[in-house]
RODO-2510 file (C-alpha; in nm, 4 decimals, decimal comma):
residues 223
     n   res          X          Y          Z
     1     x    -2,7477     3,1867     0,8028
     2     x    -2,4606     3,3655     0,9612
     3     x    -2,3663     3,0214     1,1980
     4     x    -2,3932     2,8404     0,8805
     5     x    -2,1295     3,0905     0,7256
     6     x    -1,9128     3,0583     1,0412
     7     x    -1,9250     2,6857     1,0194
     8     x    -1,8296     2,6618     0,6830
     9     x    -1,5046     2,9490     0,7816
    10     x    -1,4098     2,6900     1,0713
    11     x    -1,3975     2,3588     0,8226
    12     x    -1,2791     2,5081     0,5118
    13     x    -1,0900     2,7888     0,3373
    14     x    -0,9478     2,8405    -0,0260
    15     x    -0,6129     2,6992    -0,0843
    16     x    -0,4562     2,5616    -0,3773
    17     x    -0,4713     2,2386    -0,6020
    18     x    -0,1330     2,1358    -0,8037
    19     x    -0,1153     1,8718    -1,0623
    20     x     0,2593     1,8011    -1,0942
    21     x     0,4115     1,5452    -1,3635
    22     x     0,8323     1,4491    -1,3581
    23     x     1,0120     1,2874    -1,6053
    24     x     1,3735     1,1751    -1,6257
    25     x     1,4862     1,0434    -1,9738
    26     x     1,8177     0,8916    -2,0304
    27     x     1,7924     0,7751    -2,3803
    28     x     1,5150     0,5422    -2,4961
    29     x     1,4123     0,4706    -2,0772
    30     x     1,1868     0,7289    -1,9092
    31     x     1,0703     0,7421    -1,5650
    32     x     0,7274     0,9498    -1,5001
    33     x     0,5932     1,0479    -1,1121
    34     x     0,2238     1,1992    -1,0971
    35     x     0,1183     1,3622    -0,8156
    36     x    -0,1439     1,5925    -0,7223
    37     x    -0,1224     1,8384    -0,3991
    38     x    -0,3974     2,0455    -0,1895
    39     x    -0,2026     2,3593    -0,0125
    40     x    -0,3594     2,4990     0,2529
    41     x    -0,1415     2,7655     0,4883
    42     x     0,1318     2,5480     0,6072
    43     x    -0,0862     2,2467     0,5638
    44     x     0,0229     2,0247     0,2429
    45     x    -0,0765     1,6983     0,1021
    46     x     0,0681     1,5157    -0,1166
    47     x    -0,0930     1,1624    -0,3508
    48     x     0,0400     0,9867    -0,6386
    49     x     0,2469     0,6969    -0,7110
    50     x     0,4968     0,7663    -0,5009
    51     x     0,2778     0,7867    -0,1822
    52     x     0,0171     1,0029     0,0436
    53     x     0,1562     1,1955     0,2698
    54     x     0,0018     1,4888     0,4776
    55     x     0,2750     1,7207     0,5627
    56     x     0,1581     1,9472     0,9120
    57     x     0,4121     2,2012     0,9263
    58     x     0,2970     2,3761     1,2655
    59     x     0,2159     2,0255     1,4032
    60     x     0,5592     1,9237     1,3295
    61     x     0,4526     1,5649     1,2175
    62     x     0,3573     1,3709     0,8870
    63     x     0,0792     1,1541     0,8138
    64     x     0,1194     0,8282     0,5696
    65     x    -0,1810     0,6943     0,4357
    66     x    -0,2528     0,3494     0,2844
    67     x    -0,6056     0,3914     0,0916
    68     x    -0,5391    -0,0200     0,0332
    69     x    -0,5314    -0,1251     0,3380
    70     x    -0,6939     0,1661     0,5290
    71     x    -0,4202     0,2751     0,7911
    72     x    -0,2149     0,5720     0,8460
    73     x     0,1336     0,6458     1,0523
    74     x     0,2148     0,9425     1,2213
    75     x     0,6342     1,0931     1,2043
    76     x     0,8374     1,3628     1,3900
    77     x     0,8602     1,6055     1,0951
    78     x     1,2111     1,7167     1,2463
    79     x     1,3131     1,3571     1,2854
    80     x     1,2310     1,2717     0,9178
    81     x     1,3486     1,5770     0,7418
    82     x     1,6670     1,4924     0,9874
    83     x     1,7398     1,1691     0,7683
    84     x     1,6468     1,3266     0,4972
    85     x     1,9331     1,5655     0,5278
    86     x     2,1076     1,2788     0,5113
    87     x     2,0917     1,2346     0,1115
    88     x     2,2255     1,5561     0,0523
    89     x     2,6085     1,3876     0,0275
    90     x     2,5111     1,1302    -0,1995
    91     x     2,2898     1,3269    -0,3758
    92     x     2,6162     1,6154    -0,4419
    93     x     2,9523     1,5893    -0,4468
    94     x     3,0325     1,9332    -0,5077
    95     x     2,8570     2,1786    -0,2280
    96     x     3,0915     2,4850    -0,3242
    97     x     2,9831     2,5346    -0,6306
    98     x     2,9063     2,8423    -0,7485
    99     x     2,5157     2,9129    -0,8368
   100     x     2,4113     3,1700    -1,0707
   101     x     2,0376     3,2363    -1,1649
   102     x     1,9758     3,4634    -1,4076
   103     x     1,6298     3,6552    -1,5213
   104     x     1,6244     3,6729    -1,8780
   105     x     1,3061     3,8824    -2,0960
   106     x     1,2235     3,5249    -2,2855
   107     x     0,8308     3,4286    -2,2117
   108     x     0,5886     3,2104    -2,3218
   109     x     0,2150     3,0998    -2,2178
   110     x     0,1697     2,8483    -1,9461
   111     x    -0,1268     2,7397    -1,7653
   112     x    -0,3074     3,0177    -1,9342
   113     x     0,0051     3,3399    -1,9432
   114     x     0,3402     3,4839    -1,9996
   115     x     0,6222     3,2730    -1,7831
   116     x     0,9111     3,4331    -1,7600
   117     x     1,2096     3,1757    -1,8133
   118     x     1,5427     3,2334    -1,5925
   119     x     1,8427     3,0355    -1,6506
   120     x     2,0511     2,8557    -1,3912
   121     x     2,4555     2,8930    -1,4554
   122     x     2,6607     2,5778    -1,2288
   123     x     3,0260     2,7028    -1,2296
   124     x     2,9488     2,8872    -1,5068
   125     x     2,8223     2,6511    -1,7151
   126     x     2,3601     2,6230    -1,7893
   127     x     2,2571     2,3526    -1,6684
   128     x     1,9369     2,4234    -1,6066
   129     x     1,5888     2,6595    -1,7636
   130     x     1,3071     2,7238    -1,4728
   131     x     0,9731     2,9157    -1,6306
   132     x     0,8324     3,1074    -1,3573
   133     x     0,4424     3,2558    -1,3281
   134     x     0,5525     3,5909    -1,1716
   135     x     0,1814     3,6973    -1,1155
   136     x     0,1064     3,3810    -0,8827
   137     x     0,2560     3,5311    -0,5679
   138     x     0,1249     3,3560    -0,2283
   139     x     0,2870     3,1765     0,0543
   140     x     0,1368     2,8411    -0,0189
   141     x     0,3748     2,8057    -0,2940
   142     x     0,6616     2,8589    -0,0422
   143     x     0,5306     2,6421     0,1635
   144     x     0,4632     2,3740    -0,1042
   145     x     0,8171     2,3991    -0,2019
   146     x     0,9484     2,3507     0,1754
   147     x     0,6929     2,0063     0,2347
   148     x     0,8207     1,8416    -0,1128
   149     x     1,1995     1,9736     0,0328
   150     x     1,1141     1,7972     0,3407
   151     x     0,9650     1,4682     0,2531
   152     x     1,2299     1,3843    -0,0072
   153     x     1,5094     1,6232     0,0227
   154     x     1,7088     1,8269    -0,1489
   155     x     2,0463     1,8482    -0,2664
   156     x     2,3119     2,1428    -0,1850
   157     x     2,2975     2,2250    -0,5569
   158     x     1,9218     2,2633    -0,5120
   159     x     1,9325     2,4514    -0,2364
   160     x     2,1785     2,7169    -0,3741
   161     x     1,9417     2,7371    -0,6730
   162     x     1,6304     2,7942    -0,4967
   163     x     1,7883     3,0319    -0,2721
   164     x     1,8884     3,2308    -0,5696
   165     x     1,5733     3,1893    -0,7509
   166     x     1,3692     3,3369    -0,4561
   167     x     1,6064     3,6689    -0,4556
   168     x     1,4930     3,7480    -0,7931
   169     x     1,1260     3,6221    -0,7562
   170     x     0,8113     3,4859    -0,5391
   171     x     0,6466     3,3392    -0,8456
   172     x     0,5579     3,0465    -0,9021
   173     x     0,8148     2,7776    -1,1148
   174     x     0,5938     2,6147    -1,3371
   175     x     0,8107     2,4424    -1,5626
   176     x     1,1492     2,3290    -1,5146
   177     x     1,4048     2,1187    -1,7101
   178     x     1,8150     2,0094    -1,6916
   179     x     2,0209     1,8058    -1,8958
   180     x     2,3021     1,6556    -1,7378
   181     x     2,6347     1,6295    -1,8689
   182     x     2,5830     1,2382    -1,9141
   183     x     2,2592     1,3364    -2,1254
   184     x     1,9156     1,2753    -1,9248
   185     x     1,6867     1,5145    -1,9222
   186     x     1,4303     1,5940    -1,5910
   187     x     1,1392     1,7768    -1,6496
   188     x     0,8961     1,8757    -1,3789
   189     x     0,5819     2,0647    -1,4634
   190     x     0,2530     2,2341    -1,3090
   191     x     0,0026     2,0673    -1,5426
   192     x    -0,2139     2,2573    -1,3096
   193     x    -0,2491     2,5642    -1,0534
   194     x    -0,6221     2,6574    -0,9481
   195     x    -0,7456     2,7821    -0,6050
   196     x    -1,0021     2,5526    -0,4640
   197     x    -1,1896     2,5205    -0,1104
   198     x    -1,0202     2,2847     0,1171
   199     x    -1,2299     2,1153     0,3757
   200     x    -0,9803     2,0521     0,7006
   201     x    -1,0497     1,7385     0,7247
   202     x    -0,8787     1,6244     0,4030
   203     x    -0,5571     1,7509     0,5551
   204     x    -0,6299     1,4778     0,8108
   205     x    -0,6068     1,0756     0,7908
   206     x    -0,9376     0,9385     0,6747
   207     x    -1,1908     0,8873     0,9046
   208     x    -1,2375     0,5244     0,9731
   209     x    -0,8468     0,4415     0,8785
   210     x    -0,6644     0,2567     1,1889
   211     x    -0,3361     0,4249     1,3240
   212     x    -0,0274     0,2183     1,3364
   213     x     0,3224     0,2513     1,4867
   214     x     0,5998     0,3068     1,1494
   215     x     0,7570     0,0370     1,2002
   216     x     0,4051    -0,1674     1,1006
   217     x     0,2981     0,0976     0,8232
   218     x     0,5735    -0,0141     0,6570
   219     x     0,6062    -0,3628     0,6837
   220     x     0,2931    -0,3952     0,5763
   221     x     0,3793    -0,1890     0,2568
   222     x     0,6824    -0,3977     0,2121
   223     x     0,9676    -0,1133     0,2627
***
C-alpha cells in the first residue's frame, strides 16, 4: 500500500482547474474566447478555441498541440515571450501613464463568496473594475497569470495594473471588466476555480502524438 501511495505522489498532485470566458462588445458585435486551464506549480495548460498550449515554466519551453491532426511543437519559452514583447508598442501608445488601483469595501458573491471589487484609475480617470477572491491565496494563480502574460502578452498599461494590483493583494481576480473611451466593453471571468488532482502526464503532449519542427506545426494549421 505505501508504494502504491508513493506512486500515485510521483504522477500526480492537486493543482487547480480554471474555466475562463472573455468577451469584447463594441455595439451589436461580440467576440467570446473559452478556455479552460489545469495549474500545477509552474506547470500550466491552456485549451480552448484559441489553442492548446502547455506552458513549462522551469523547462523554459512550450508545447502546441493539434488534437486534429495528432502532433505537437516544442518553443524556447524565452524566445517566444521575446516576440511577444514585441506587441507591447502596438498594443499602448502611452507607457507613462500613471496607474492607480484602488481597494474599495464594495463586495459581492462569486464562485460561491464575498469578492472584493478594486477600481483601476488611468491618468486619473476609471477605466477599469477587477473583483478579487481575497481568500484564494496560492502561487498557482501567480503563475497562471505569468503563462497567459507569456503566451499572448501584455501591454505596459497591463503591466502597471497588475503590478499595482498585487501590492494591495494575492487574491485571486475573478471578474474583470473596462469600457473604453470608444465604448466596448471586455469582460473576463472565472466561471470556475476548484482544486483537482493533476496527473503529470497531462502537462505533457499526448502520448502517441508525432513531434514536428514549428515551422510544420503551423503550416499545417494554416498560420
Amino acid at each position: 500500500m505505501t508504494g502504491f501511495l508513493l506512486v500515485m505522489t510521483l504522477t500526480s498532485a492537486m493543482g487547480w482547474h480554471f474555466s475562463v470566458s472573455e468577451s469584447a462588445r463594441a455595439g451589436e458585435n461580440e467576440a467570446v474566447t473559452d478556455y479552460e486551464a489545469i495549474v500545477l506549480g509552474e506547470k500550466t495548460r491552456i485549451t480552448g478555441n484559441m489553442g492548446d498550449f502547455i506552458i513549462d515554466i522551469p523547462g523554459n519551453r512550450i508545447f502546441m498541440t493539434d488534437p486534429e491532426r495528432k502532433v505537437y511543437t516544442e518553443v524556447d519559452l524565452k524566445a517566444w515571450s521575446k516576440a511577444a514583447e514585441k506587441m507591447k508598442s502596438a498594443m499602448a501608445a502611452d507607457t507613462s501613464a500613471e496607474v492607480k488601483v484602488l481597494r474599495t469595501s464594495e463586495k459581492k458573491e462569486i464562485l460561491g463568496k464575498d469578492a472584493v471589487k478594486y477600481n483601476v484609475l488611468v491618468n486619473g480617470s476609471l477605466e477599469e473594475e477587477i473583483w478579487v477572491r481575497e481568500d484564494l491565496k496560492a502561487e498557482e494563480f501567480l503563475t497562471f497569470e505569468k503563462s497567459v502574460g507569456k503566451i499572448f502578452g501584455k501591454s505596459f498599461i497591463r503591466e502597471k495594473i497588475e503590478k499595482e494590483l498585487r501590492r494591495l493583494t494575492s487574491g485571486l481576480p475573478v471578474l474583470t471588466r473596462s469600457i473604453s473611451k470608444g465604448g466596448e466593453i471586455y469582460t473576463s471571468e472565472i466561471k470556475k476555480a476548484e482544486r483537482i488532482n493533476i496527473e503529470q502526464k497531462e502537462l505533457l503532449p499526448p502520448a502517441g502524438f508525432k513531434k514536428v519542427s514549428p515551422e510544420a506545426f503551423f503550416r499545417m494549421r494554416g498560420e
